[in-house]
N, C-alpha and C positions, 0 to 999 in steps of 0.2 A: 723423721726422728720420732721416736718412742715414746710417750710421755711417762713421767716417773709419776707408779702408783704410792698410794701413801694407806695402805693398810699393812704397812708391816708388821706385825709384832714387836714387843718391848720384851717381851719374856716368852724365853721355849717352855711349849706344853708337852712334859715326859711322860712316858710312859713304860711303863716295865711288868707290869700285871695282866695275865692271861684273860683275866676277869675283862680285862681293859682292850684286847686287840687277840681274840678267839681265833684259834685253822680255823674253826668248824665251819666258818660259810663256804668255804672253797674245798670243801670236801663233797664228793661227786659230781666238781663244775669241770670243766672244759677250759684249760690257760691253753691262750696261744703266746706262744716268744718267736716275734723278731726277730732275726738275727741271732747269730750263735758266734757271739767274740767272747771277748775277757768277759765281759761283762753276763752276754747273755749264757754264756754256757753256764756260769756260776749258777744264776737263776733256776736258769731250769731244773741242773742237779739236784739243788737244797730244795726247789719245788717239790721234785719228784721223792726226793728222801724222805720230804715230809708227808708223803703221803699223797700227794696231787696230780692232777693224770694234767699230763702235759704236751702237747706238740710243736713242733718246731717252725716258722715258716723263715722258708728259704731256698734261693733258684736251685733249680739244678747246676749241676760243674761249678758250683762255688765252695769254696775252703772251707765255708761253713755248714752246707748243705752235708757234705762228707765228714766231716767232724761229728756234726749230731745223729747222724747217720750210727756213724762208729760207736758213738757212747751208747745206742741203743733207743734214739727217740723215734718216734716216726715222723717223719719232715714233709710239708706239702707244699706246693705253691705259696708263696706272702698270701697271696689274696683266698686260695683254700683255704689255709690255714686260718683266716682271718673268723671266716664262716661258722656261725653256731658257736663261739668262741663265747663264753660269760667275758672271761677277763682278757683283754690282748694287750702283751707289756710289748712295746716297741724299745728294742735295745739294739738301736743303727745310732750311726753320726748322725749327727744334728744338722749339718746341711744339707741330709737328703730327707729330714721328717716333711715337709712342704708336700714338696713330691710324692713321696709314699703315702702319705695323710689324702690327699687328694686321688689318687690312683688307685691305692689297694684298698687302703684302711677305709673310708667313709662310706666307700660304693659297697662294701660286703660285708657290715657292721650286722651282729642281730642287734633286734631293736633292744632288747635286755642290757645289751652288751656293756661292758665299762675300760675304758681303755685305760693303760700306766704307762708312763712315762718315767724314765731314769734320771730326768735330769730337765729344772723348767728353763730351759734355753728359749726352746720352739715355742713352749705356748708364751712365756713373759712380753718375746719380743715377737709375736706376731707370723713368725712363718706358719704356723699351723691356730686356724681360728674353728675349734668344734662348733656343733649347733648344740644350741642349750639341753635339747634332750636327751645329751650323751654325757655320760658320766664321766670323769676324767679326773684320775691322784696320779701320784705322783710318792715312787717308796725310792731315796737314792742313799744309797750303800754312800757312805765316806770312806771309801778306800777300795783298792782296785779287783775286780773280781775277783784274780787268783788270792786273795785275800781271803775277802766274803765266804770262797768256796774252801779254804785251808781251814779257816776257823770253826766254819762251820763242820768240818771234818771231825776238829777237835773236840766237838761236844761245845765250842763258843761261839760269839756271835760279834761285828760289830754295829754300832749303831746308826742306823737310816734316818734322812730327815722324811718326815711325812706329809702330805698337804693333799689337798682337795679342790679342787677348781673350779668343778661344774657338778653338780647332785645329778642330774638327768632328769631323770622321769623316776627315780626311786632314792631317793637321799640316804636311806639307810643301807640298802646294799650298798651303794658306791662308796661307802666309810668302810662297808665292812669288810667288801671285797681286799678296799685298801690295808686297811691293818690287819689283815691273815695274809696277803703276799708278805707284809714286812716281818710277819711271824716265821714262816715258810721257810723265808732265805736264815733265817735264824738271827734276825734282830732284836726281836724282843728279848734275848738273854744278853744283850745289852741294854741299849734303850732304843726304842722307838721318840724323835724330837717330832713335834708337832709345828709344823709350820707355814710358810705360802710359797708357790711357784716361786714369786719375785723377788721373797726374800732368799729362798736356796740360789735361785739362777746368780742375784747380783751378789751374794757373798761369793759363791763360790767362783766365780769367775774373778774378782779382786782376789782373792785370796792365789790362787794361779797367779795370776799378773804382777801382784807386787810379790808374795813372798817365795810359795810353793817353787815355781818353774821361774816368771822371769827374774824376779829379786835376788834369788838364791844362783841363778846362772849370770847374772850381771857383774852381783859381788864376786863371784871364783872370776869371773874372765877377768873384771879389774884387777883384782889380787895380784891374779898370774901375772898378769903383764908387769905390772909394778914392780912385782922381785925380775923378773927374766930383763926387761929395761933398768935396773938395778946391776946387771950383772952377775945374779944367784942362776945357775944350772936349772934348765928347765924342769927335770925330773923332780929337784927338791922343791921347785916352785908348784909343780902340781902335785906334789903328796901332802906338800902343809894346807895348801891354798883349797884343792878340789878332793883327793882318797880320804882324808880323814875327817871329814863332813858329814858322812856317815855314823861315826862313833859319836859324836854331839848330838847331831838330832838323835839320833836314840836313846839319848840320855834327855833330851828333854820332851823329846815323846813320852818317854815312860816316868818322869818322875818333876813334868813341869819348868819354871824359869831358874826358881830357888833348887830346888832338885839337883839339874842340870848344875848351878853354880858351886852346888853342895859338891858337886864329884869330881872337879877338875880343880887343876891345883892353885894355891893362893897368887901365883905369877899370873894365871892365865886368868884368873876372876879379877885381880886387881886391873889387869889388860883391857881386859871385856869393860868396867865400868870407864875406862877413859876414853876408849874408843868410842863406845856407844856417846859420851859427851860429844865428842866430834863428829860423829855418824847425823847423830841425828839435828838436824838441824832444818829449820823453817821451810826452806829449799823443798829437802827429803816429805815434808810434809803436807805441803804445795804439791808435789807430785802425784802423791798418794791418792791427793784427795782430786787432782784430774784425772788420775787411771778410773776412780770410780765414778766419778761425773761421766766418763764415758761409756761404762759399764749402764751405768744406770738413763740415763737417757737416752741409750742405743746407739749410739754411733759406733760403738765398738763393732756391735751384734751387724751393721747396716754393714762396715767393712769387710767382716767375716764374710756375709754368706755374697757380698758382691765378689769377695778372691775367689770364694766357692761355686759359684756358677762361672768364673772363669777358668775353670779348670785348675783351682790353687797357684795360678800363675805367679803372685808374688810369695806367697807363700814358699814357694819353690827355690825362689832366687833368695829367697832369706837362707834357706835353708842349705843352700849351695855356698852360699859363703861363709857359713858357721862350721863347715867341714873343710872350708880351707883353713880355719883357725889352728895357728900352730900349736896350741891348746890338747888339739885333737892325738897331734902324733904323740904329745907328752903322755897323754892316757893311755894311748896303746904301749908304750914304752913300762908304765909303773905295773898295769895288767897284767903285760906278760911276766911279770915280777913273783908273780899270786899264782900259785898252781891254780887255788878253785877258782878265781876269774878268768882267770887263763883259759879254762876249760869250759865252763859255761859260756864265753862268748868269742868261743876263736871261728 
């Protein structure tokens, strides 16, 4: 088990001032990227736009090797590529940083070198332990490459949380290296948040757990089921319950709680405060606060990478039984409803 650190922060340290997180040190260095997914192709793009010579590491015959290929990068071996690298952002799953971290990355590090991380999964909870005289931050996008990379298209940016783990053997390059990557992808015309491994890892992974992915998939399955065992047609059960979940959150994506309550109609706010009475209750509370006790003392992190070195074994059968949900057909049914759903994912 993991022990819970206790240098969180109480307050994020913003930033948004050029003065404050400069390109200029990562102009004429050497980035290597990891991996070329959602994530890392975004990277290197907005790297490369910014101005920064960039290469790619990744196997031959892989979807990614040919991807960055295509866009124009030059791709080497993980472990070339690693070679003479100033900055090397590793942008893989998290249950194979251990592995990689041990294999590619540490045996062909330059001594200079400073490595990034997308996300403190691996270092918070111990599958990858650097030696102190490697530098090691951490810049993660809150929100999903093709995101990162569309915004940044548009001349915007959104905001990265920042942190720093280990100084190395150079303290001020490895802040600086760090906040000119978060410049690069074009964070800083958002904000750059300053904060720790352990606090990005364990917020973000509660945040997943109860609200984002499983809270928000708990509450539509109950729903459903509630009207379809009710006797209401499934098709209406899943346009109230799951299609139109989308038009909410984006209402309170973009304009907050009040916001959100501001733009929907006085039935459906009078609605929302009785239910949330009901909703929320001690129980709800209690739960919450075990998903992040687990989060944060590592048992979570200890079950992941244990399904993960078994091949996702349960992971799998979870997964198999969420697509016999009849949930599933109802969606295909309102989809093909929607020309542009229809089309984007037939």
């Amino acid at each position: 088990m993991v022990s819970m650190p206790n240098n969180t922060p109480q307050e994020a340290i913003i930033i948004q001032n050029e003065a404050d997180a400069p390109l200029a040190p990562l102009i004429g260095k050497s980035v290597c990227i990891l991996g070329y997914g959602n994530q890392g192709q975004a990277h290197a793009q907005n790297l490369r736009d910014s101005g920064v010579l960039v290469r790619v590491g990744s196997e031959p015959a892989t979807r990614g090797c040919s991807a960055a290929k295509a866009a124009g990068f030059e791709v080497l071996s993980s472990a070339k590529a690693v070679e003479n690298a100033d900055l090397v952002i590793v942008a893989l799953p998290d249950e194979i940083h251990g592995k990689i971290w041990n294999s590619v990355i540490e045996p062909h590090l330059a001594p200079h070198a400073v490595v990034g991380f997308l996300h403190g999964f691996s270092i918070r909870f111990g599958m990858v332990k650097p030696p102190a005289n490697i530098g090691v931050v951490m810049v993660a996008p809150k929100g999903p490459g093709k995101t990162l990379r569309d915004r940044f298209v548009m001349g915007q940016g959104i905001p990265s949380l920042f942190a720093v783990h280990a100084n190395g053997a150079n303290a001020h390059n490895t802040r600086a290296l760090g906040l000119a990557w978060a410049n690069g992808i074009g964070s800083l015309r958002a904000a750059i948040i300053e904060t720790t491994f352990a606090a990005e890892a364990e917020t973000d992974l509660f945040g997943e757990q109860s609200v984002l992915c499983g809270g928000m998939l708990a509450l539509v399955k109950v729903a459903y089921e509630t009207l379809v065992e009710a006797g209401y047609p499934p098709l209406l059960a899943y346009i109230e319950c799951c299609h139109e979940l989308k038009q909410v959150a984006d209402l309170l994506y973009e304009r907050g709680p009040s916001g959100m309550r501001d733009a929907i109609s006085t039935t459906a706010e009078f609605g929302a405060f009785d239910a949330e009475n009901i909703l929320l209750t001690q129980k709800l509370r209690d739960d919450f606060k075990r998903i992040l006790t687990s989060v944060r003392d590592g048992t979570f992190a200890e079950r992941f990478q244990r399904d993960a070195d078994d091949g996702f074994a349960h992971l799998k059968q979870m997964q198999e039984a969420a697509q016999r949900h009849p949930i599933e057909a109802a969606g295909h049914a309102v989809r093909a409803l929607i020309p542009w759903l229809k089309k984007e994912h037939k």
